[in-house]
C-alpha positions in Angstrom: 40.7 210.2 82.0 40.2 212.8 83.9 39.4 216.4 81.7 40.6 219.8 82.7 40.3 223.3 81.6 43.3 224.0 80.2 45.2 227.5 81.6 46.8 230.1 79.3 50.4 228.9 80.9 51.8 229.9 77.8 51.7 233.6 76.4 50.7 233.9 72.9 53.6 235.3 71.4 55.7 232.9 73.9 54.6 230.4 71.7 54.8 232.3 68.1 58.3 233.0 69.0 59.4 229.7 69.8 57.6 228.3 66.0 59.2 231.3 64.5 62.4 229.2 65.3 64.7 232.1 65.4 66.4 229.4 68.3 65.0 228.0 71.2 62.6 229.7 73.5 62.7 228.5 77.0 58.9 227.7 77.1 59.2 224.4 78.8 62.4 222.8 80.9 63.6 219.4 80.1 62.2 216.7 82.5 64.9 214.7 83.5 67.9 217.0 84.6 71.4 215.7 83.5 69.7 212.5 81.6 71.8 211.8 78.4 69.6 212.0 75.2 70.0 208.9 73.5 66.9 209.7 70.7 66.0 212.9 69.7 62.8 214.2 67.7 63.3 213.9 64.0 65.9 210.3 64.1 65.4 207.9 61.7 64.7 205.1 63.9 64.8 202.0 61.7 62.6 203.9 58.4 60.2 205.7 61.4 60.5 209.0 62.7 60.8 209.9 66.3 58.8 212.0 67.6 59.8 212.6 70.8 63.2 212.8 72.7 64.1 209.7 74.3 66.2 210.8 78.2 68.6 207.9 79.9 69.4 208.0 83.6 67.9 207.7 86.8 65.9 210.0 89.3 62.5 211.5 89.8 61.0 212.9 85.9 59.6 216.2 86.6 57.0 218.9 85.3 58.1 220.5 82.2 56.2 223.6 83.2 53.2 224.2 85.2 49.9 222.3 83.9 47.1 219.9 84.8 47.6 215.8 84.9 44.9 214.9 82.0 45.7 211.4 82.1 47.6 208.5 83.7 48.5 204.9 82.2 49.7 202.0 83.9 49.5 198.6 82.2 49.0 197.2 85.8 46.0 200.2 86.5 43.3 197.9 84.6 43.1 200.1 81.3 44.3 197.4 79.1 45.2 194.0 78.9 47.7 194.8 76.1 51.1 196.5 76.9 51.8 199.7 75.3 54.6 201.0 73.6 54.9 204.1 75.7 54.7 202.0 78.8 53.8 203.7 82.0 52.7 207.2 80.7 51.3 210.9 82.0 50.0 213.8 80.3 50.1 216.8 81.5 48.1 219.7 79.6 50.9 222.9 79.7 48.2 225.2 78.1 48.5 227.3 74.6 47.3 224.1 73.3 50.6 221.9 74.4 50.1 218.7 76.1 53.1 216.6 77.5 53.2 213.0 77.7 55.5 211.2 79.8 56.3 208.1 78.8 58.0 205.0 79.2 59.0 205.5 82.9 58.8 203.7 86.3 55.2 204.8 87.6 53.5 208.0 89.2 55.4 209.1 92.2 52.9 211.4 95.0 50.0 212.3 95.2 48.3 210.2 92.1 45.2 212.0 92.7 47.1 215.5 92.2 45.9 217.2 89.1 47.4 220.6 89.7 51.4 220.8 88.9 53.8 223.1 89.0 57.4 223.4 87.1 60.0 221.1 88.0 56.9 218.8 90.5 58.0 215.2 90.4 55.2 213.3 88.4 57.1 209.7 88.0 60.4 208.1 89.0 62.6 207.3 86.0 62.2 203.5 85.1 62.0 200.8 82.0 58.8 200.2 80.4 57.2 199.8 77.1 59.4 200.1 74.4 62.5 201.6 76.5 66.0 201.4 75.8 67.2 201.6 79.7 66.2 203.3 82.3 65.0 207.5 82.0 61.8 208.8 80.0 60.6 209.3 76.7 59.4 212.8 76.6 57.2 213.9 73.3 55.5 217.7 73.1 52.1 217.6 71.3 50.1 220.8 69.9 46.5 219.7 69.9 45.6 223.1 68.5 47.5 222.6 65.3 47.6 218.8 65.3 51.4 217.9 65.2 54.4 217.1 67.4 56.4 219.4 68.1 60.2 218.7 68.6 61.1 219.3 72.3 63.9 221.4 71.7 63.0 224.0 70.0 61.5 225.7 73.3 63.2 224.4 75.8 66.6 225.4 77.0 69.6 224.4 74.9 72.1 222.2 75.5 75.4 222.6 75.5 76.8 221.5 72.6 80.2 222.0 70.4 80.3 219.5 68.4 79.5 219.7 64.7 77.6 217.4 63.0 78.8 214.5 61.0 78.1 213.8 57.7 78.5 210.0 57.5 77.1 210.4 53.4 75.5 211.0 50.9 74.0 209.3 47.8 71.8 209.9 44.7 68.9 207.6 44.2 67.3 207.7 41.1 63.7 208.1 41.6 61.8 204.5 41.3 65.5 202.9 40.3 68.3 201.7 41.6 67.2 201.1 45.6 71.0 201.3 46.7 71.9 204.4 45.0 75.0 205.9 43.6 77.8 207.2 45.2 78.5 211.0 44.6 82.5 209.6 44.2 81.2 207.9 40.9 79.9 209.1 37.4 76.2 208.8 37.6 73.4 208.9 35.1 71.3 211.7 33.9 67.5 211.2 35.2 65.8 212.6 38.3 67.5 211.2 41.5 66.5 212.0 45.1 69.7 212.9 47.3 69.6 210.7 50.5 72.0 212.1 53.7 73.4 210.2 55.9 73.8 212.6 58.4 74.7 212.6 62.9 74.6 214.9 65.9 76.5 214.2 69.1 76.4 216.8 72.1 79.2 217.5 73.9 80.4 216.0 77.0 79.1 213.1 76.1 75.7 213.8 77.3 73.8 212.2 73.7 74.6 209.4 71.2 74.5 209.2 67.7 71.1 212.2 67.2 69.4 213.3 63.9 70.8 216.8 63.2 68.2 219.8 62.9 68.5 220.8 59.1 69.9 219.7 56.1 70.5 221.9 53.1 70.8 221.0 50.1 71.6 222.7 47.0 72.8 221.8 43.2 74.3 224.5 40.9 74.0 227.0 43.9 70.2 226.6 43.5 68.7 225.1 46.6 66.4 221.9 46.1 66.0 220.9 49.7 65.7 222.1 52.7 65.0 219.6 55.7 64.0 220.8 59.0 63.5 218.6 62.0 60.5 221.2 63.9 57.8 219.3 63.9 55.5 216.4 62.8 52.2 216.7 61.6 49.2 214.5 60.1 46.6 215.0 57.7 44.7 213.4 55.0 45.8 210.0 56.5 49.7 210.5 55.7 52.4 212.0 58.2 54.7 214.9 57.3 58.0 216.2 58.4 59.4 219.7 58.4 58.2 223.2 58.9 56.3 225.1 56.2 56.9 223.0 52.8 56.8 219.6 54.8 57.6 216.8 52.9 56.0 213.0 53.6 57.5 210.7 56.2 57.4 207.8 54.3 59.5 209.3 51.2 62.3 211.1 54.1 62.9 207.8 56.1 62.9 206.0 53.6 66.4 205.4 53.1 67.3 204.3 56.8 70.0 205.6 57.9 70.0 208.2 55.6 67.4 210.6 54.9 66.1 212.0 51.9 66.6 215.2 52.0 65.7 217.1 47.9 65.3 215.7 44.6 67.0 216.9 41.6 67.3 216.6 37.6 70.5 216.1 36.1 71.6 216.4 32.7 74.3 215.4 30.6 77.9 217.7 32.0 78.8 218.5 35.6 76.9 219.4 38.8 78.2 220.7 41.8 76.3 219.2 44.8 76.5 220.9 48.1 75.0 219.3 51.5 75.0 221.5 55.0 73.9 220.1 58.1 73.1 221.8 61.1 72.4 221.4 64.7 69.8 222.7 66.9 73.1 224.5 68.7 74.1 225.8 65.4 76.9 224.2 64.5 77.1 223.0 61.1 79.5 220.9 59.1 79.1 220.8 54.8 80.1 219.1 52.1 80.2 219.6 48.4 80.8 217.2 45.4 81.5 217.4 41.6 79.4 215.0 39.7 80.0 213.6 36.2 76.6 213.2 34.9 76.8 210.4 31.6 
């Protein structure tokens, strides 16, 4: 490993605008031009969170931004025996505390001695390793000053994107009860349930799969008891959290796979209105909104 003093590339208020999440700040470019995303940072990846965005295609992955390399891994390079999920991967320090790691592609391409890097410099080619899907890069952003992920996308620039998010379902799961839950269609029973969305993105022109959307919303009686935000992913006290301010645990939100859980409410004998809206990092959203018959 080779250590670096890490340059103020980033402003300071660069960076508090981009975590203010008004939308996107263009802080960092995306590192494989015209890839299609076929993972995004917040999917529910078999009950796990991703926390990264996984890029398919071919061609050189370049420099998010300026930065130093901090560290190259190549199964082959004598650093371990064992493979690694993230394959053949590089970090690069981009300063204000965020490093990127490129993982998961086809080798360092240059000068692998270069530790200085500018924007757009081509650090590996595109390629398969570790746990890839095909052929591209598996690109995560990681604040090492506040210890969490941070979801790619909220400061690079957007994508294009039209298309409104899906909402494939959603279902009350009474808390510690019935594992398969209740459909909002049928009468349910009075008790605290958690509310599990099953819920897509898809940008347009076909350039991403089925993606985890950027927030859901949910609210009962016009009183909100959820609000999910796909920002970032942090760790403490041994346990990982998703979200941004109120996080809530990872192991409670993807728990549900596909669905996420997304609030918790307490229902009582009568009716409640339920009312779900999703929305994409584009800002598109799509809603829903059920009458349930509480026995």
């Amino acid at each position: 490993m080779n250590a670096v003093v890490a340059r103020p590339i980033f402003a300071a208020a660069v960076i508090a605008v981009a975590f203010a999440f008004c939308g996107p700040a263009s802080a960092i470019e995306w590192p494989l031009p015209g890839a299609r995303m076929t993972r995004n940072f917040g999917f529910n990846d078999g009950g796990r969170p991703v926390a990264g965005v996984e890029l398919s295609g071919g061609g050189n992955v370049l420099a998010a931004s300026d930065g130093e390399v901090i560290f190259d891994f190549s199964p082959s390079g004598g650093y371990s025996s064992f493979p690694s999920p993230l394959g053949e991967w590089t970090a690069v320090d981009h300063g204000g505390g965020l490093v990127g790691i490129y993982a998961r592609h086809g080798g360092r391409v240059g000068n692998p001695n270069r530790l200085s890097v500018g924007e757009g410099t081509p650090l590996a080619a595109a390629g398969i390793s570790g746990r890839s899907n095909g052929e591209g890069v598996f690109f995560i952003v990681y604040d090492r000053m506040e210890r969490r992920w941070v979801n790619p996308a909220m400061i690079a620039p957007p994508l294009a994107d039209a298309i409104p998010p899906q909402i494939r379902g959603v279902r009350l799961v009474a808390d510690g009860g019935i594992p398969e839950g209740v459909d909002l269609r049928q009468g349910t029973v009075r008790g605290r349930h958690v509310i599990a969305v099953d819920a897509v993105d898809a940008l347009s022109g076909g350039m991403g799969s089925a993606l985890a959307p950027q927030r859901i919303v949910v609210s009962v009686n016009g009183t909100e008891v959820g609000n999910l935000v796909f920002e970032m992913i942090s760790a403490r006290d041994g346990e990982m959290f998703v979200g941004h301010g109120s996080s809530a645990a990872v192991r409670r939100v993807y728990s549900h796979f596909p669905a996420f859980e997304a609030g918790e409410v307490m229902l009582n004998s009568g009716q409640a209105i339920i009312e779900i809206i999703v929305r994409d990092i584009a800002g598109n959203s799509a809603s829903v909104t059920q009458r349930v018959s509480v026995e």
